[in-house]
C-alpha positions in Angstrom: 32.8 36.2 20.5 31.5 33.1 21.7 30.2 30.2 19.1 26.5 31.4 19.7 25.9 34.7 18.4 24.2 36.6 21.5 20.9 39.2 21.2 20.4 41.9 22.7 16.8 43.2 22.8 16.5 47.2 22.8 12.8 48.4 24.2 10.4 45.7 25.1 7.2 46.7 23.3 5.0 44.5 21.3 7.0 43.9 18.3 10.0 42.8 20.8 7.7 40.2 22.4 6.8 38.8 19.1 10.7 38.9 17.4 12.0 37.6 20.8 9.6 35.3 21.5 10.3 33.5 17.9 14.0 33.8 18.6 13.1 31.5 21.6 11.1 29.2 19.8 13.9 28.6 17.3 16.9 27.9 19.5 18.5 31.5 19.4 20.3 32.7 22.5 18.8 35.9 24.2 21.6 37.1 26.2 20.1 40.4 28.0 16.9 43.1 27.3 17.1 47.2 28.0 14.3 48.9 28.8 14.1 52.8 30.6 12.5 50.9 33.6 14.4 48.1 35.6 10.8 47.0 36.3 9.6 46.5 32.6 13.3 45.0 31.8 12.6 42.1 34.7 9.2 41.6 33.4 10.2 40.8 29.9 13.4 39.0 31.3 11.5 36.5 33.2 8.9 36.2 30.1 11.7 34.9 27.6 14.0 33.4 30.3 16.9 35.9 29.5 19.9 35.9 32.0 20.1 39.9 31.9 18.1 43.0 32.5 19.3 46.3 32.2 17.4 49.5 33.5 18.8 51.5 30.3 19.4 51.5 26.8 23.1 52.3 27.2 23.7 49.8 29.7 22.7 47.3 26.8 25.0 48.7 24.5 27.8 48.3 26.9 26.7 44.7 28.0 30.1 42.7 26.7 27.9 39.3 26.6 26.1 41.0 23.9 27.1 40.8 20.2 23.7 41.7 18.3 21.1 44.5 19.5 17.6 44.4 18.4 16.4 48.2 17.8 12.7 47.9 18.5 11.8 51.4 19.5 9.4 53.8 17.7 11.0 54.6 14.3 11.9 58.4 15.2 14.5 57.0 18.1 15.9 54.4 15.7 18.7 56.8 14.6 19.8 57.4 18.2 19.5 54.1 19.1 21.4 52.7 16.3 24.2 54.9 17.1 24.2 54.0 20.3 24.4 50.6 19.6 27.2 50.6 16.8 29.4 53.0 19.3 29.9 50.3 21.6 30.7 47.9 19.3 27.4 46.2 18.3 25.9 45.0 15.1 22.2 46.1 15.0 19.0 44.5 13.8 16.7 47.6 12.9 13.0 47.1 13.2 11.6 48.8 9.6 11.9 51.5 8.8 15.6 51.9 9.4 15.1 55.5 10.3 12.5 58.2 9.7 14.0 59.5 6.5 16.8 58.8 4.3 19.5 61.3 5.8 19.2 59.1 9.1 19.6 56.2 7.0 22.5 57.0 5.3 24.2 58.0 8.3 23.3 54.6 10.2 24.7 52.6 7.2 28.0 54.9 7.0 28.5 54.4 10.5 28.2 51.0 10.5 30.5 50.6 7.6 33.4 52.5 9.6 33.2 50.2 11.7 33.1 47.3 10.4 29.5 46.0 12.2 26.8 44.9 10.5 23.8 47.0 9.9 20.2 45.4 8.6 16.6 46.2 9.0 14.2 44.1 10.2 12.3 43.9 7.5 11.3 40.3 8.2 9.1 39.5 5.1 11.9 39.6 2.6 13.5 36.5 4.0 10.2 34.6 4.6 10.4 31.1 2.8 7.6 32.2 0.0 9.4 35.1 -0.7 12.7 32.7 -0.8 10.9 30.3 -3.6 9.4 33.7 -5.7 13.0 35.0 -5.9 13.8 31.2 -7.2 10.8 31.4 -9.3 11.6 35.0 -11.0 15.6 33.9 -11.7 13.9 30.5 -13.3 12.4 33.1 -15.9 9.2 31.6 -15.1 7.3 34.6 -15.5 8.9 36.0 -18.6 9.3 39.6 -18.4 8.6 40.8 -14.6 6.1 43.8 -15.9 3.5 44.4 -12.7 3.5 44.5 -9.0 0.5 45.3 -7.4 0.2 45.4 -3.8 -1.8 46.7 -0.5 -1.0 47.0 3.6 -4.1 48.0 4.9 -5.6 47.2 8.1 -8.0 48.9 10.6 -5.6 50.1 13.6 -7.0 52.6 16.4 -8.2 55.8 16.1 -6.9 57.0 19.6 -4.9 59.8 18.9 -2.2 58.8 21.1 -1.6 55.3 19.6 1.6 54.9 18.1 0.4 54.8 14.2 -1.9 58.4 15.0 1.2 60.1 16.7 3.4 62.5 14.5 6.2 62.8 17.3 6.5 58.5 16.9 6.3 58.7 13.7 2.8 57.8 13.0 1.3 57.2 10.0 0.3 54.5 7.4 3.1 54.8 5.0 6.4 54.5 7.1 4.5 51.8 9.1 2.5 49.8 6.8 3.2 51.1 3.5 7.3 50.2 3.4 5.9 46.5 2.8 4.8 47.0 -0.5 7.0 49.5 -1.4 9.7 47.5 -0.5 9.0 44.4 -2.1 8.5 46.9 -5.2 12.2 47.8 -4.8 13.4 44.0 -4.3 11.5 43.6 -7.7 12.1 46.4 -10.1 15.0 48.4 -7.8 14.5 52.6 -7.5 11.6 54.5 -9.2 12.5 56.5 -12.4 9.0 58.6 -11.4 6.6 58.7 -8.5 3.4 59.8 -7.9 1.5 59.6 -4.6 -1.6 60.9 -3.2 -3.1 60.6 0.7 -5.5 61.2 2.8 -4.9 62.3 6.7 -6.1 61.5 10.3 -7.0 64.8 12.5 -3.5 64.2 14.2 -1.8 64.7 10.9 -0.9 61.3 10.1 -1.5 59.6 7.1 -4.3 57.3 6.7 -4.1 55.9 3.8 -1.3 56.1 0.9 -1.5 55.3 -2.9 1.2 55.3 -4.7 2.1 54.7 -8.6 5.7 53.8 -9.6 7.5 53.3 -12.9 10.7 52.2 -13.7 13.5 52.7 -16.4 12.5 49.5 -17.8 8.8 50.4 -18.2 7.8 48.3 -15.3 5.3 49.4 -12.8 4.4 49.2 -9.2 1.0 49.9 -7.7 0.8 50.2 -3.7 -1.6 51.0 -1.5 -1.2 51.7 2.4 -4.2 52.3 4.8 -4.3 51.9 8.9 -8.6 53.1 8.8 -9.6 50.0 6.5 -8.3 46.2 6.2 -8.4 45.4 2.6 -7.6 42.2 0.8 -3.9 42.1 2.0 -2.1 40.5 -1.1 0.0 40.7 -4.0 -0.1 39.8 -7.8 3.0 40.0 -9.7 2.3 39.9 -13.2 4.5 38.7 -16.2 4.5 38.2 -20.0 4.1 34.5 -19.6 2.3 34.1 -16.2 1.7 35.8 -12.8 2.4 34.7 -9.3 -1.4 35.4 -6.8 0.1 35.9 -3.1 -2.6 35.1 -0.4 -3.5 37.3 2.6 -1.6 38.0 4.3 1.5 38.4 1.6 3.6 40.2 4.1 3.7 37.3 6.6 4.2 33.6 6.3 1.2 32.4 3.9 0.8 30.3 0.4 0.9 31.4 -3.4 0.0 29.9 -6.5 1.8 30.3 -9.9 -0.5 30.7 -12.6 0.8 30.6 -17.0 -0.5 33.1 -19.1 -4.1 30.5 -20.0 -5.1 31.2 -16.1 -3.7 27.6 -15.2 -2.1 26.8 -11.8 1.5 25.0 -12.5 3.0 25.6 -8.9 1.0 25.5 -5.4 3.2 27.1 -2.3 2.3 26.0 1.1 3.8 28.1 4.0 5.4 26.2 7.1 6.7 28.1 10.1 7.4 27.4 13.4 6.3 30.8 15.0 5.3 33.7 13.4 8.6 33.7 10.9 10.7 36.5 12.2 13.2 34.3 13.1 14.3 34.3 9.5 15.7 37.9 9.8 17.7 37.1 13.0 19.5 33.5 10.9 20.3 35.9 7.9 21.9 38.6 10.6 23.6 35.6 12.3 25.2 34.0 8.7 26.0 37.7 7.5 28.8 38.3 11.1 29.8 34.8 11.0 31.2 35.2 7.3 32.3 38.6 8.3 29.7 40.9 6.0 28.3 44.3 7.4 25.6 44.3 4.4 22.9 41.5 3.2 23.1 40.5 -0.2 19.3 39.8 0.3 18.4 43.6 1.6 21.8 45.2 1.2 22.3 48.4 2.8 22.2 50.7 -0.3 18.9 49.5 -1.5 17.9 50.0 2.6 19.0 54.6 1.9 17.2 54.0 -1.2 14.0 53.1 -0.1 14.1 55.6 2.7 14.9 58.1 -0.3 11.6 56.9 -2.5 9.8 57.3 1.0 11.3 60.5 1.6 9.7 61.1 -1.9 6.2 59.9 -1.3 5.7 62.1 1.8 7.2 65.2 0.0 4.2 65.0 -2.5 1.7 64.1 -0.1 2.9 66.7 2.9 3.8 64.4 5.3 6.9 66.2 7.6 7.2 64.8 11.2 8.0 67.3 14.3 12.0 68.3 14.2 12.6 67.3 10.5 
């Protein structure tokens, strides 16, 4: 390996153009893109300036300039791809989820760990500078006794029944999409869920359109979450303590400010968010500092916590009826 760590971008869709085009913006080196068509690989080399386009996905995975792959395809391919990528010898970014259920996830992290490669999803928010200085602010004991979390991903997406979120056979749907935000941030916060309970409403393609979800923990804690892709709702997220609470703004998920309030409703800390880009750049430094020290896991989103989630998930859509085609 050479002293830069070299990306490799898998599927060049919209989330690709937004994670790559951050990784330019922030100095990272973009060594080649796959895409099934030579065409749409040219097109989205000559965007980001990358030396290399290959017509396939496996022809990425056996690219030797390439140390990293971003896995950017719909989350029902993510299994595949991920194997494809470790095989050859790759760590691999996964955009969130990881997988469609937690059986795909456990295999992805098992594989990686046999080979010694690093495996990490991309969920991007967790290592976002506000949710850097909460983490700070939580350990500080600042809000006493963590009790609360309530949070919402909701947002009015299209209707057309073959868009991605309305598809089952992509893996369409509000909660695996949107909902994993919150739910994941609940898991960062209180770990797994001693009991769940869930209830959804559905789109005529059989996705879910919106997700609510109650969650309590061994230590009496409890999470509130609510996913929706037919309404934009407020967008944030409260974390209440037995001395004070922390108010996220909208859009909690993504770069944006908080305020730390004491239990008489006063503010006593003000964060300001400032990113260069749209902050998914943050996900690609940890994956870069995690293969330089030699780690296949993230202390930050380690790779049990990652089959976890997909296992609460799992969970959620067993209660609500959610099964996608071939499961």
């Amino acid at each position: 390996m050479t002293d830069a760590i070299r990306w490799g971008i898998l599927a060049t869709g919209g989330i690709a153009h937004e994670f790559t085009n951050d990784l330019v913006l922030n100095g990272f080196q973009v060594q080649a893109v796959g895409s099934r068509s030579q065409a749409s690989a040219e097109a989205f080399a000559a965007e980001f300036g990358i030396p290399t386009a290959h017509a396939s996905y496996e022809a990425l995975a056996a690219d030797p300039d390439v140390d990293i792959i971003y896995i950017s395809t719909p989350h029902p391919f993510h299994a595949a791809n991920a194997k494809l990528a470790l095989n050859a010898g790759k760590h691999v970014l996964i955009e969130k989820p990881i997988t469609l259920n937690g059986a795909e996830a456990r295999e992805i992290v098992d594989l990686g760990a046999s080979l010694g490669l690093l495996v990490l999803e991309g969920m991007w928010t967790r290592f976002l500078p506000h949710m850097v200085r909460i983490r700070e602010i939580l350990a500080e004991g600042t809000l006493g006794d963590v009790r609360t979390l309530i949070a919402d991903h909701t947002q009015d997406l299209p209707d057309d029944p073959a868009h991605r979120l309305n598809a089952m056979h992509l893996g369409g749907g509000a909660l695996l999409d949107l909902g994993i935000y919150p739910l994941t941030f609940a898991s960062e916060l209180f770990g797994r869920p001693e009991t769940i309970q869930a209830s959804a409403t559905f789109k005529a393609t059989g996705a879910d359109a919106q997700v609510a979800t109650t969650f309590r923990y061994a230590g009496g804690q409890i999470a509130q979450t609510l996913s929706a892709s037919n309404a934009t709702g407020p967008n944030t997220a409260t974390i209440l303590g037995t001395l004070g609470r922390i108010d996220i703004d909208r859009v909690w998920y993504s770069p944006t400010d908080f305020r730390v309030l004491n239990s008489a409703n006063e503010v006593i800390e003000t964060f300001t968010a400032e990113i260069n880009g749209r902050g998914m750049h943050y996900q690609a430094a940890e994956a870069e500092l995690l293969i330089r020290a030699g780690k296949i896991s993230s202390d930050i989103l380690p790779v049990e916590e990652l089959v976890a989630i997909m296992e609460t998930l799992d969970e959620v859509r067993a209660q609500i009826g959610l099964r996608y085609p071939g499961e």
